[in-house]
PyMOL CGO cylinders between C-alpha atoms (Angstrom):
from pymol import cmd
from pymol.cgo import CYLINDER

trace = [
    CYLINDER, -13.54, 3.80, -11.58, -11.76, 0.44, -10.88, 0.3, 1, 1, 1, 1, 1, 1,
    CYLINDER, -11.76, 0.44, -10.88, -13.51, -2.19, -9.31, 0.3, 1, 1, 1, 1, 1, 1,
    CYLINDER, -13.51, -2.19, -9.31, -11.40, -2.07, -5.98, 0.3, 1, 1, 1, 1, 1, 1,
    CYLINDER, -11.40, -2.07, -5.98, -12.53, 1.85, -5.70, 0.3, 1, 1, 1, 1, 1, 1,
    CYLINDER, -12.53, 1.85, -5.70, -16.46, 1.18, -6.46, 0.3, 1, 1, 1, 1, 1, 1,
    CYLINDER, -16.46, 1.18, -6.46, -16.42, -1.43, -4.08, 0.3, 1, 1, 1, 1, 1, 1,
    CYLINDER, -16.42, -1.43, -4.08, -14.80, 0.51, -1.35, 0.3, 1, 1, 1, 1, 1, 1,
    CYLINDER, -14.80, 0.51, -1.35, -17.09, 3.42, -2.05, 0.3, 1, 1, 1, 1, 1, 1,
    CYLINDER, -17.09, 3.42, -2.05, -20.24, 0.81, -1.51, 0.3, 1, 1, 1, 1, 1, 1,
    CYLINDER, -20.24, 0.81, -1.51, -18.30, -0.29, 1.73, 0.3, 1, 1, 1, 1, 1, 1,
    CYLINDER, -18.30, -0.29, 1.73, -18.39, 3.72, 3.07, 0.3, 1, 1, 1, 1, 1, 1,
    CYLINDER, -18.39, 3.72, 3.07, -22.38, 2.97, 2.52, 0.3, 1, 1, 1, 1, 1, 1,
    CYLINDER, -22.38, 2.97, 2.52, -22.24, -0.25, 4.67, 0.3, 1, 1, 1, 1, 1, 1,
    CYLINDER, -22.24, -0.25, 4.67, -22.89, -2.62, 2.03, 0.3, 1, 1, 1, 1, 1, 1,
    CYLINDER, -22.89, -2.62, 2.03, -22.35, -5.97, 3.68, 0.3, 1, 1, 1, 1, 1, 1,
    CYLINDER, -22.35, -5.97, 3.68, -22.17, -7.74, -0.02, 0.3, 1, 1, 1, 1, 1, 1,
    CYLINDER, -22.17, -7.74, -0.02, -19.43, -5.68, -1.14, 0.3, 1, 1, 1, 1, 1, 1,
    CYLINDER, -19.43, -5.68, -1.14, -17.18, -5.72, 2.01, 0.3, 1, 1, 1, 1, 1, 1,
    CYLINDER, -17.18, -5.72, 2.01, -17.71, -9.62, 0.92, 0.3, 1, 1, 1, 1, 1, 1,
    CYLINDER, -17.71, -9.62, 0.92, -16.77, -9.33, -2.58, 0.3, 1, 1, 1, 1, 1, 1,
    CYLINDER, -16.77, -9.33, -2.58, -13.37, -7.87, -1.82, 0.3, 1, 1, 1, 1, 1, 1,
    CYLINDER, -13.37, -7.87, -1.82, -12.66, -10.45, 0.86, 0.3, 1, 1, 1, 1, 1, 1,
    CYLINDER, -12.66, -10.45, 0.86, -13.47, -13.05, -2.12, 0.3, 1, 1, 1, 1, 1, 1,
    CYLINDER, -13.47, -13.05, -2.12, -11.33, -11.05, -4.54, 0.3, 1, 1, 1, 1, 1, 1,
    CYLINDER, -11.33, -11.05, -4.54, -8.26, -11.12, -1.99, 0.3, 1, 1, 1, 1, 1, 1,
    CYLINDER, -8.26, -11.12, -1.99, -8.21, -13.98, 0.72, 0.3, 1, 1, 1, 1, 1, 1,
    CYLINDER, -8.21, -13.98, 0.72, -6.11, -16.52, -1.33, 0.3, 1, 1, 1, 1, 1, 1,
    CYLINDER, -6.11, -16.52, -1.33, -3.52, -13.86, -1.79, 0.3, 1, 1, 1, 1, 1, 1,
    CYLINDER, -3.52, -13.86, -1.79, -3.41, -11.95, 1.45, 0.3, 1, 1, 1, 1, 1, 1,
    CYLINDER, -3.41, -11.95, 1.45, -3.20, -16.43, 2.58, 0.3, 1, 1, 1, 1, 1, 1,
    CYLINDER, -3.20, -16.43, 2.58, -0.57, -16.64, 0.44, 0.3, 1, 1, 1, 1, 1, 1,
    CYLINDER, -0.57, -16.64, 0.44, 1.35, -13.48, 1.69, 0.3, 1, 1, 1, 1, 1, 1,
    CYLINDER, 1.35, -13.48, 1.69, 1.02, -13.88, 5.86, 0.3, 1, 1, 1, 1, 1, 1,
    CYLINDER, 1.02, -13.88, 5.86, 2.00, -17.67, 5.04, 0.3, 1, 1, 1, 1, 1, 1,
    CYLINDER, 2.00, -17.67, 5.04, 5.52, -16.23, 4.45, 0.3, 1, 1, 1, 1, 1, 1,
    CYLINDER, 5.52, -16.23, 4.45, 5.47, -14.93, 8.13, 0.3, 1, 1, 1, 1, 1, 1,
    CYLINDER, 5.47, -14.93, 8.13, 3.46, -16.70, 10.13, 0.3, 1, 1, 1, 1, 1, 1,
    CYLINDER, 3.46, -16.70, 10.13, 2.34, -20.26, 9.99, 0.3, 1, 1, 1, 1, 1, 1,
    CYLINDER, 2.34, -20.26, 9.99, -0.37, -21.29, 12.31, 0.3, 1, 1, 1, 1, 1, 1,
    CYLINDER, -0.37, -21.29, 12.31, -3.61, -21.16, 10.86, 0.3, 1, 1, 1, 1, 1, 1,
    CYLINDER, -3.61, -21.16, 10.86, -5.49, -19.70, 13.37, 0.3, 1, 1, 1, 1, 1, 1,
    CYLINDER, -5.49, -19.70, 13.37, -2.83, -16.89, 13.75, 0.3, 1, 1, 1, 1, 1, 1,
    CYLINDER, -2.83, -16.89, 13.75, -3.00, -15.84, 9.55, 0.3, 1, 1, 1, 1, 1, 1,
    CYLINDER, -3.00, -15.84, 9.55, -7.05, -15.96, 9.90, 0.3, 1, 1, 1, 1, 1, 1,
    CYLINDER, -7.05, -15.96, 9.90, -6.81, -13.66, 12.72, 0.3, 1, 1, 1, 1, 1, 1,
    CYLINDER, -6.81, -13.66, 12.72, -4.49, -11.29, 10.57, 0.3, 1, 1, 1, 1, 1, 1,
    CYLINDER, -4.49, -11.29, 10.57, -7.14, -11.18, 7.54, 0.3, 1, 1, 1, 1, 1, 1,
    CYLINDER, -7.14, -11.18, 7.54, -9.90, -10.75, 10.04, 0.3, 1, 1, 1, 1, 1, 1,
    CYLINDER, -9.90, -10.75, 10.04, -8.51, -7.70, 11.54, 0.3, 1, 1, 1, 1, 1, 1,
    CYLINDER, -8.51, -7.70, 11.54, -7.42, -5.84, 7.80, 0.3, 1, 1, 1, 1, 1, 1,
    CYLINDER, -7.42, -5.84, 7.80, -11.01, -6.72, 6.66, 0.3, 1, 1, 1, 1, 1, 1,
    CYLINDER, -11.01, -6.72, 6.66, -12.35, -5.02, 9.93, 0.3, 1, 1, 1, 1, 1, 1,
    CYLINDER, -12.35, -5.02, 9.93, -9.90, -2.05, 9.56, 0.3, 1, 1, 1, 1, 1, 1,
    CYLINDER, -9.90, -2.05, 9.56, -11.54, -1.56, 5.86, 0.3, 1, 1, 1, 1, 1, 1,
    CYLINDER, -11.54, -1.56, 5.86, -14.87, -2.34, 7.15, 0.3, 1, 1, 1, 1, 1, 1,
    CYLINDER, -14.87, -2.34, 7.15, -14.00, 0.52, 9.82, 0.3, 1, 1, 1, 1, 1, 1,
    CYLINDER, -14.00, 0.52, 9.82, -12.35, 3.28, 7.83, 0.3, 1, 1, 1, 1, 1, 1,
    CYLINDER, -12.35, 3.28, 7.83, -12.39, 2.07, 4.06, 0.3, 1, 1, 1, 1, 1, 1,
    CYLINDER, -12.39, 2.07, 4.06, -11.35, 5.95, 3.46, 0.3, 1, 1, 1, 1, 1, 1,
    CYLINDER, -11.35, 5.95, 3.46, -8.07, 4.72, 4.79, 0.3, 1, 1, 1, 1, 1, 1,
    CYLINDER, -8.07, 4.72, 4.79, -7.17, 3.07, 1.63, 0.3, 1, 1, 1, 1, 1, 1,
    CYLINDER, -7.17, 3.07, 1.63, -5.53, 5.21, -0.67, 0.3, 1, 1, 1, 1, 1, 1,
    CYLINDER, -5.53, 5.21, -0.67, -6.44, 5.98, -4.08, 0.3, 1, 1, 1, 1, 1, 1,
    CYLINDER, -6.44, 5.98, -4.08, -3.69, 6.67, -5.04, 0.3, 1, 1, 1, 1, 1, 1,
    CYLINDER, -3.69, 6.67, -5.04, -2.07, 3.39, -5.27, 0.3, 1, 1, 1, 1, 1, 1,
    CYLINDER, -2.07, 3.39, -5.27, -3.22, 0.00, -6.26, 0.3, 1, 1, 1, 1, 1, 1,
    CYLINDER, -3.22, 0.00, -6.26, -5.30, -1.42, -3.88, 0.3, 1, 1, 1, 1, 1, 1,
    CYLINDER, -5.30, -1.42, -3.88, -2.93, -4.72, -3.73, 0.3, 1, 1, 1, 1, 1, 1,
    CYLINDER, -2.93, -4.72, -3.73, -0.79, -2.33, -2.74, 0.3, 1, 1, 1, 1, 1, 1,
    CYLINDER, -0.79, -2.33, -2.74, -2.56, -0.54, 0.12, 0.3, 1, 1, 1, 1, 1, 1,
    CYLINDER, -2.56, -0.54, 0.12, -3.66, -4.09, 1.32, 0.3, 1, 1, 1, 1, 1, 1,
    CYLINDER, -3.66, -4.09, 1.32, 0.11, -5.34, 1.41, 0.3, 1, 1, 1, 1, 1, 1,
    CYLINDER, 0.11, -5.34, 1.41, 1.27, -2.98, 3.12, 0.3, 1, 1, 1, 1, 1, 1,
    CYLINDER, 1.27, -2.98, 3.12, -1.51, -2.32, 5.85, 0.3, 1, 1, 1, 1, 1, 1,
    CYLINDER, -1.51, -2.32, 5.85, -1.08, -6.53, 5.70, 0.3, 1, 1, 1, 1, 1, 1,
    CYLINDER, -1.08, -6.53, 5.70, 2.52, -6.36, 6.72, 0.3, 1, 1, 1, 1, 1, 1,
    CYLINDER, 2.52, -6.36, 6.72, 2.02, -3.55, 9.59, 0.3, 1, 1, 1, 1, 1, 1,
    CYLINDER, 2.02, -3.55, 9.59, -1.03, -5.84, 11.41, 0.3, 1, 1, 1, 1, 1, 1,
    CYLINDER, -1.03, -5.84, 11.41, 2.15, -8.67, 10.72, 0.3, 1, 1, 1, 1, 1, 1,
    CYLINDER, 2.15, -8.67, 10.72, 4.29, -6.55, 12.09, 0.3, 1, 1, 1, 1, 1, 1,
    CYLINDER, 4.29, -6.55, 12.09, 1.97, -5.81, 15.40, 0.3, 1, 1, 1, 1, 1, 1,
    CYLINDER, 1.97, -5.81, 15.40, 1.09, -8.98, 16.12, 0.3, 1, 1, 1, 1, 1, 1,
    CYLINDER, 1.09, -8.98, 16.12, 5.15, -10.20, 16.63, 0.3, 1, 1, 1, 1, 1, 1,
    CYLINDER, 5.15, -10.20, 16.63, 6.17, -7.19, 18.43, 0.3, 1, 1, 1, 1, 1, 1,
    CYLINDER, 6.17, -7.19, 18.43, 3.07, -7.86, 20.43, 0.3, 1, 1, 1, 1, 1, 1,
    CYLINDER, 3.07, -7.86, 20.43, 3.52, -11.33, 20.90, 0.3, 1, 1, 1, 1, 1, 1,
    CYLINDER, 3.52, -11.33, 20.90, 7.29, -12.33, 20.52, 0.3, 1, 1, 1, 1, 1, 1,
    CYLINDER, 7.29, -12.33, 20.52, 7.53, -15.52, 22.34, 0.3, 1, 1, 1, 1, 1, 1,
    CYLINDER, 7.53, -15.52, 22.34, 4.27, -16.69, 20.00, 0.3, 1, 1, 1, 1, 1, 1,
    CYLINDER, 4.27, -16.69, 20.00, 6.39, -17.03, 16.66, 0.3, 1, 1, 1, 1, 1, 1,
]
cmd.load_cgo(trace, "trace")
C-alpha cells in the first residue's frame, strides 16, 4: 500500500494528522499548478482549501486506481474550472 492510499484510509478514520500530512506532501505543487490559472493569492488558497475539504469529506472519492497526483489534478482543475464559470468577471 502506497503512502497516498494509507493515508487516505487514516483520513476515512478522521485522523486530523494525516489529512495534514497529505496537505504537506502536495501544497507546493497543487500552488504551482492553480498558479497557471489563477493568480490572486487569496483566490489559489481558496481552491486548495476546498480539494482538501472535498478529501476530508469523501476521501473514498479518490480513486485507486490512478495515481493520486493524478486524482488531485484533475479534481484540482474541475474546482478551477467552477470557480471561473462561477465567477467570470473575477479572472
Amino acid at each position: 500500500m502506497n503512502q497516498d492510499i494509507l493515508l487516505l484510509s487514516k483520513i476515512t478514520s478522521r485522523d486530523k494528522k494525516a489529512l495534514s500530512d497529505l496537505y504537506d506532501k502536495y501544497v507546493h505543487y497543487l500552488y504551482n499548478l492553480i498558479h497557471r490559472y489563477i493568480t490572486e493569492v487569496h483566490r489559489i488558497e481558496k481552491v486548495i482549501r476546498r480539494l482538501f475539504d472535498c478529501i476530508w469529506k469523501a476521501p473514498q472519492s479518490f480513486s485507486e486506481s490512478q495515481p493520486f497526483s493524478k486524482t488531485i489534478t484533475i479534481f484540482c482543475l474541475k474546482i478551477i474550472q467552477r470557480e471561473k464559470t462561477c465567477s467570470p468577471c473575477n479572472y
